[in-house]
Chimera marker file (.cmm) of the C-alpha trace (Angstrom):
<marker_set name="trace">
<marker id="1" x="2.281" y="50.791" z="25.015" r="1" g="1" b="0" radius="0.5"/>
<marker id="2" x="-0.410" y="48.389" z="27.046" r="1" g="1" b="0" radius="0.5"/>
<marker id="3" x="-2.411" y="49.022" z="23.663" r="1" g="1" b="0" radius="0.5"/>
<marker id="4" x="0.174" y="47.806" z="21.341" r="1" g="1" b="0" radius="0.5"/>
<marker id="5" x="0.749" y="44.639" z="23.599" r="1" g="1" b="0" radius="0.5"/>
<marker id="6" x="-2.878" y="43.752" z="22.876" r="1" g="1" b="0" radius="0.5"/>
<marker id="7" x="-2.822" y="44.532" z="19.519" r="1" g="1" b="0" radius="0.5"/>
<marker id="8" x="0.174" y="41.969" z="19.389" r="1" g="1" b="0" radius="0.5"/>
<marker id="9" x="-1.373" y="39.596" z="21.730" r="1" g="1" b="0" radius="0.5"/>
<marker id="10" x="-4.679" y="39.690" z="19.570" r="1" g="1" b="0" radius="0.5"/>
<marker id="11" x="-2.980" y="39.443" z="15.858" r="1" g="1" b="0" radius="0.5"/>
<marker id="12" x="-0.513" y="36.041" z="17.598" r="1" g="1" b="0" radius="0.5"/>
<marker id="13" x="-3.691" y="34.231" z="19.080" r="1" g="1" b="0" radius="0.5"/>
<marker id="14" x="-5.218" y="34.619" z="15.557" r="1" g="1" b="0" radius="0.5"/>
<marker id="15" x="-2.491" y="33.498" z="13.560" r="1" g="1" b="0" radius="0.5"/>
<marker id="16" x="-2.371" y="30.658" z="15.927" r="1" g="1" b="0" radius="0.5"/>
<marker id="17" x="-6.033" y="30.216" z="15.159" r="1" g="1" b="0" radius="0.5"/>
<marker id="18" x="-5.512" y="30.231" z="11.939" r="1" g="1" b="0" radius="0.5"/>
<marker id="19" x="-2.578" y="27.586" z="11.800" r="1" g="1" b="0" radius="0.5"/>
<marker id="20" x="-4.397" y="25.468" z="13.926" r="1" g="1" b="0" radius="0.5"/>
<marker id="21" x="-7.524" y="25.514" z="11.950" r="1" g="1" b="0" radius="0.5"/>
<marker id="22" x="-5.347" y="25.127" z="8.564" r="1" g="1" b="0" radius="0.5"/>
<marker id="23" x="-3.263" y="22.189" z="10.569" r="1" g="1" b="0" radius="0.5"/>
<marker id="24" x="-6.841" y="20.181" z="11.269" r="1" g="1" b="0" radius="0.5"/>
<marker id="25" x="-8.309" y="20.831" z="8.057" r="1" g="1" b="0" radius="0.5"/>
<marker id="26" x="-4.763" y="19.214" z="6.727" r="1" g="1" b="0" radius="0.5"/>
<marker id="27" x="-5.195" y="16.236" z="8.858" r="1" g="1" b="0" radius="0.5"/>
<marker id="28" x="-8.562" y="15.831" z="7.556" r="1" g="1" b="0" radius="0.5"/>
<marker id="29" x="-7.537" y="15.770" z="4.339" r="1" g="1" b="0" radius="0.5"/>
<marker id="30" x="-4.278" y="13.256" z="5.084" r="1" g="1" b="0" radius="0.5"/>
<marker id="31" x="-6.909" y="10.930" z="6.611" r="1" g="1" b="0" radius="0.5"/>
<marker id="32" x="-9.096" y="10.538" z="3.906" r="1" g="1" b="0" radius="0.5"/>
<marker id="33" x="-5.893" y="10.143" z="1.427" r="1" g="1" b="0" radius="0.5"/>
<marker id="34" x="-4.689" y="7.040" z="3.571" r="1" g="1" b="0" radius="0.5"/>
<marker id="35" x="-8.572" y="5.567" z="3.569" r="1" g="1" b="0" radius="0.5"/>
<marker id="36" x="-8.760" y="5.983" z="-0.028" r="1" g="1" b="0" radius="0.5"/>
<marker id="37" x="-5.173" y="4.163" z="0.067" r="1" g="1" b="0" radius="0.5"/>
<marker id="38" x="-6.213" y="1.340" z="1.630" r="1" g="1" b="0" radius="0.5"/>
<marker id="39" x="-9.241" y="0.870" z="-0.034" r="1" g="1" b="0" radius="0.5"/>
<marker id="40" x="-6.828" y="0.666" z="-3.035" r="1" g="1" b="0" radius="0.5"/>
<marker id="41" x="-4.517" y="-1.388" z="-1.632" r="1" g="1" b="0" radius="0.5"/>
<marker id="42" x="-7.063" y="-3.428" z="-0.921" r="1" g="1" b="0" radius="0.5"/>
<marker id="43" x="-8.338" y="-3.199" z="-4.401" r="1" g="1" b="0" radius="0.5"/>
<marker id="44" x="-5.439" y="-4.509" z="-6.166" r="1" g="1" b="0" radius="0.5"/>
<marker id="45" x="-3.879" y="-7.091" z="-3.659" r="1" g="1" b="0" radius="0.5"/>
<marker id="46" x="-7.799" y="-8.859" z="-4.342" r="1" g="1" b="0" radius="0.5"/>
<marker id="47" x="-7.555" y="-8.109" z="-7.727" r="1" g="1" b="0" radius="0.5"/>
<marker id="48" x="-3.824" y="-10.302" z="-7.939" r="1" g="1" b="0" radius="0.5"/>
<marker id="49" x="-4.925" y="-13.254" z="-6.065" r="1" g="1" b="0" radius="0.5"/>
<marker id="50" x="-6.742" y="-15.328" z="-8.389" r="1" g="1" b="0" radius="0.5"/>
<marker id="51" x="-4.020" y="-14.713" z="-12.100" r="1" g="1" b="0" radius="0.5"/>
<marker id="52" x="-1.345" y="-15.775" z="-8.436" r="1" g="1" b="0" radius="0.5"/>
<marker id="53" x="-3.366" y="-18.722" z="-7.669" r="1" g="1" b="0" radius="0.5"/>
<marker id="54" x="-3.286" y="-19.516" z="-11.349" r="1" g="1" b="0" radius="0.5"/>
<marker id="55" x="0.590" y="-19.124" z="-12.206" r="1" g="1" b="0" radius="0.5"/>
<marker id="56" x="0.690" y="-21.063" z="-9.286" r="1" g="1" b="0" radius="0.5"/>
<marker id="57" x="-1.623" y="-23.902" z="-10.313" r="1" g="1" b="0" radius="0.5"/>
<marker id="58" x="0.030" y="-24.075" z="-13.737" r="1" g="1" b="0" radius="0.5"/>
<marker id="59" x="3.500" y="-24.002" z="-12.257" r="1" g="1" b="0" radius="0.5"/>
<marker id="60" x="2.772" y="-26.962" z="-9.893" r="1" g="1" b="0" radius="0.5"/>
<marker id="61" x="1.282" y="-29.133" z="-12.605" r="1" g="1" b="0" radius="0.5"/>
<marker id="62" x="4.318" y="-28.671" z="-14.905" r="1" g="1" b="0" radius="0.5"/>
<marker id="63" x="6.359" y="-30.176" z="-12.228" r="1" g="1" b="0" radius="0.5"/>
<marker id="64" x="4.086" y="-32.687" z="-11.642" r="1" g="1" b="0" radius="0.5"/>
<marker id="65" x="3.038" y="-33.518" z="-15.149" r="1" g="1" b="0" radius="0.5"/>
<marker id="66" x="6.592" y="-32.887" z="-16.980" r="1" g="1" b="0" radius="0.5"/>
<marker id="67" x="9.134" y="-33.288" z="-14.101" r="1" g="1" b="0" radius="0.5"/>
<marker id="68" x="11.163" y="-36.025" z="-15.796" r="1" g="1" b="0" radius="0.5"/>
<marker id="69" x="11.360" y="-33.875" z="-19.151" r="1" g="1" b="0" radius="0.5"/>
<marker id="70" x="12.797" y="-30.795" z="-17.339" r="1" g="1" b="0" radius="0.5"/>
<marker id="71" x="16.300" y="-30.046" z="-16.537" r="1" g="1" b="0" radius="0.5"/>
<marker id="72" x="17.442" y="-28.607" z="-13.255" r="1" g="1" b="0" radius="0.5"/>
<marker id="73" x="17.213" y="-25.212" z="-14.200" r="1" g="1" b="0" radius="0.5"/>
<marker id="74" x="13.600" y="-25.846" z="-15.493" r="1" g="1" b="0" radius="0.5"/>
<marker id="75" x="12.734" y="-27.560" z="-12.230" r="1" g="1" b="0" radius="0.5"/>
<marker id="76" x="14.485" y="-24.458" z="-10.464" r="1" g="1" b="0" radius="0.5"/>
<marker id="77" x="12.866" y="-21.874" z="-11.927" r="1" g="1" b="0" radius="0.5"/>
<marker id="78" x="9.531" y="-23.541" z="-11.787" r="1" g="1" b="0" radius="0.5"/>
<marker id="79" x="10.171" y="-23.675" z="-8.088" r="1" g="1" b="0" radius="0.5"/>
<marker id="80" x="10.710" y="-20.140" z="-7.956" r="1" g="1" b="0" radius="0.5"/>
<marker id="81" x="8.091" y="-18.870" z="-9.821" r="1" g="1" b="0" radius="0.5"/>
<marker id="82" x="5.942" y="-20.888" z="-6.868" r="1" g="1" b="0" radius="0.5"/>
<marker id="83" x="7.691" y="-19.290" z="-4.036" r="1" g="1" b="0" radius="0.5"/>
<marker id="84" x="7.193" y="-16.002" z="-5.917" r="1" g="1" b="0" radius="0.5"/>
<marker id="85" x="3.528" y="-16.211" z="-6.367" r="1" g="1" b="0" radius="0.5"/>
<marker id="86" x="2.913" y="-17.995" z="-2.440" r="1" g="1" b="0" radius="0.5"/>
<marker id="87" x="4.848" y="-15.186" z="-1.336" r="1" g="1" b="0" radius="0.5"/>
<marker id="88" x="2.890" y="-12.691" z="-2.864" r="1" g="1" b="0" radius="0.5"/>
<marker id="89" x="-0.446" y="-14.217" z="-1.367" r="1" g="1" b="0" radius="0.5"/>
<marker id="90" x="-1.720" y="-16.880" z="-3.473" r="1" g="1" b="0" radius="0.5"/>
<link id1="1" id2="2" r="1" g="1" b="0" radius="0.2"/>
<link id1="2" id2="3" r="1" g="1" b="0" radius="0.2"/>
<link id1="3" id2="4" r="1" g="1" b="0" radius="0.2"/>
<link id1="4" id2="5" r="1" g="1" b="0" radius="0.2"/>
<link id1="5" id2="6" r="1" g="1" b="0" radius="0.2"/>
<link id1="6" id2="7" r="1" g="1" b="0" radius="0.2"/>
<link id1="7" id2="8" r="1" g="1" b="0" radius="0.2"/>
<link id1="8" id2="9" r="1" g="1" b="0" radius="0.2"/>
<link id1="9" id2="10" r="1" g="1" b="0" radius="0.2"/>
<link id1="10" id2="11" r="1" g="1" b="0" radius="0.2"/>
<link id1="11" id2="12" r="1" g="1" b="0" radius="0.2"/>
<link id1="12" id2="13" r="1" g="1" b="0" radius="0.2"/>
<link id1="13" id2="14" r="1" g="1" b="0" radius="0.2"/>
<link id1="14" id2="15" r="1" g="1" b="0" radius="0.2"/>
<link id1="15" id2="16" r="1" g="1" b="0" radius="0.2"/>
<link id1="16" id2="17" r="1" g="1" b="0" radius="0.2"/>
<link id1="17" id2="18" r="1" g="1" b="0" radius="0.2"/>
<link id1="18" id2="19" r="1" g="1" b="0" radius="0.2"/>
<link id1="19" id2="20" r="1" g="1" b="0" radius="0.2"/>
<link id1="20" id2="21" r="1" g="1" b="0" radius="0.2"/>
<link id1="21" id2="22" r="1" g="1" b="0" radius="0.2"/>
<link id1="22" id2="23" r="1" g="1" b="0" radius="0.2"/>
<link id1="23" id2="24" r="1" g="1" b="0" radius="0.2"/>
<link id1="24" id2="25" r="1" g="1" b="0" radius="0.2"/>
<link id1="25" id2="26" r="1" g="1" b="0" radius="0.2"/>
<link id1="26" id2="27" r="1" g="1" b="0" radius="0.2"/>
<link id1="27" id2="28" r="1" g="1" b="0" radius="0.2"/>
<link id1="28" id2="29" r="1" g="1" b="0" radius="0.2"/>
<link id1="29" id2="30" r="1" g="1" b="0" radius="0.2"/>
<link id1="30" id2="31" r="1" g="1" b="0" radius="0.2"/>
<link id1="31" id2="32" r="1" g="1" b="0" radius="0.2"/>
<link id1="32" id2="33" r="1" g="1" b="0" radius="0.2"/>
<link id1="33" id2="34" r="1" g="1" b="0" radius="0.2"/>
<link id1="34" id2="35" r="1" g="1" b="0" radius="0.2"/>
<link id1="35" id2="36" r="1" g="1" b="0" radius="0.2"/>
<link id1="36" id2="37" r="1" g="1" b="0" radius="0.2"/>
<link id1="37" id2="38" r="1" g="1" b="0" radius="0.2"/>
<link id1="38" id2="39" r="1" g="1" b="0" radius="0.2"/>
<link id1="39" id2="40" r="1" g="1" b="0" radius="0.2"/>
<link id1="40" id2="41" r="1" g="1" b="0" radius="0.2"/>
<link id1="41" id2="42" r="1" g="1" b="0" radius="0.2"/>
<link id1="42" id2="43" r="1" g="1" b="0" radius="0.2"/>
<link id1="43" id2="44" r="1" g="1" b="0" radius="0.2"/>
<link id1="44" id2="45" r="1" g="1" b="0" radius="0.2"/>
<link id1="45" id2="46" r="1" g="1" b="0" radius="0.2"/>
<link id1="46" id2="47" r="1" g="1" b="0" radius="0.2"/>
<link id1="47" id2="48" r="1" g="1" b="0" radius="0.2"/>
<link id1="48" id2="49" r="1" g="1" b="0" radius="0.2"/>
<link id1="49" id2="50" r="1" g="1" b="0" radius="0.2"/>
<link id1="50" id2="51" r="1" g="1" b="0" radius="0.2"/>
<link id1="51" id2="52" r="1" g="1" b="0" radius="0.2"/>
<link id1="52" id2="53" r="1" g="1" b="0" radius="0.2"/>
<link id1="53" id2="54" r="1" g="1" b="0" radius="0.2"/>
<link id1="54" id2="55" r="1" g="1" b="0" radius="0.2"/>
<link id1="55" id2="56" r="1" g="1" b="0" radius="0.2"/>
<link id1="56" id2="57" r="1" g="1" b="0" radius="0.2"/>
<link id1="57" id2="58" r="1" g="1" b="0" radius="0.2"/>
<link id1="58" id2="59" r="1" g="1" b="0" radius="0.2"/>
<link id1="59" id2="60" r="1" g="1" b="0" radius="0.2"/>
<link id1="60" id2="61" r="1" g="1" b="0" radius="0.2"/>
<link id1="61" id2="62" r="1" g="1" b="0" radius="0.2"/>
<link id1="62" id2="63" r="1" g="1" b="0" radius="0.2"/>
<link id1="63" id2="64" r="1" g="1" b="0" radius="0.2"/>
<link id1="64" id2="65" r="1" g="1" b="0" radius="0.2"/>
<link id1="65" id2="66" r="1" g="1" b="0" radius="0.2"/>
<link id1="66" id2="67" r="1" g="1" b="0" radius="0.2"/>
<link id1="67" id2="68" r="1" g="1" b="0" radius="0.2"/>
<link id1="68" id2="69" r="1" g="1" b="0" radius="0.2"/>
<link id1="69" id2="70" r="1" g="1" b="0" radius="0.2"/>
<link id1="70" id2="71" r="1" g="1" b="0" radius="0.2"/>
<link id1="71" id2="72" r="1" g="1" b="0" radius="0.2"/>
<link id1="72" id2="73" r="1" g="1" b="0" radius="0.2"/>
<link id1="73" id2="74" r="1" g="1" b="0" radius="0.2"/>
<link id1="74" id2="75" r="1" g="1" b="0" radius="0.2"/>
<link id1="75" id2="76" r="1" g="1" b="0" radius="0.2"/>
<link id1="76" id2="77" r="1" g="1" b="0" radius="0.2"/>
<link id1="77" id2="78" r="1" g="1" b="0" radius="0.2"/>
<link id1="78" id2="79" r="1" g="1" b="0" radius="0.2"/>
<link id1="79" id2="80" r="1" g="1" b="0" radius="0.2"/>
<link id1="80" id2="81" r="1" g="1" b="0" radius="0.2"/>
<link id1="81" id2="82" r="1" g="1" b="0" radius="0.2"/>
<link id1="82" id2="83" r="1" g="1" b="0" radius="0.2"/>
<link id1="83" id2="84" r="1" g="1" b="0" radius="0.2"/>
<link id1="84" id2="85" r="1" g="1" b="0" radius="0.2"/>
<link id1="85" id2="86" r="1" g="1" b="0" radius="0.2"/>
<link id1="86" id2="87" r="1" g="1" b="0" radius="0.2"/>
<link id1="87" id2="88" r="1" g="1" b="0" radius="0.2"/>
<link id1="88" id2="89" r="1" g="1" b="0" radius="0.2"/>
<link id1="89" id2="90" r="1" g="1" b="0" radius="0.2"/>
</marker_set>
């Protein structure tokens, strides 16, 4: 019986091994997903700031430049194509 108990003992503490080992090596590879994330993230938010800063720029110099020639809705959705493209990080 003491024999079996080891047996048992022996074949749990390597299954636990091997969970723990296949639990790291899953972390590991979780890690490296959210780095390469970021780095894209990263990427693309760069990438969006200066066609933002544009649509901005344009935006602001319609109002400016054509104010008196647009309508209310114009004017309003000029306006909110600004607060879009500041919110976004312009």
């Amino acid at each position: 019986m003491l024999g079996q108990i080891e047996v048992r003992d022996a074949a749990l503490q390597s299954a636990q091994n091997q969970l723990e080992q296949r639990v790291d090596e899953r972390t590991f590879q979780l890690a490296a997903a959210n780095e390469e994330l970021e780095s894209f993230s990263y990427s693309v938010s760069h990438d969006l700031r200066s066609p933002l800063r544009t649509i901005d720029g344009f935006s602001h110099a319609l109002l400016e430049d054509c104010a008196d020639r647009l309508d209310d809705t114009g004017r309003t959705h000029l306006n909110r194509i600004r607060a879009a493209t500041q919110r976004m990080g312009c």
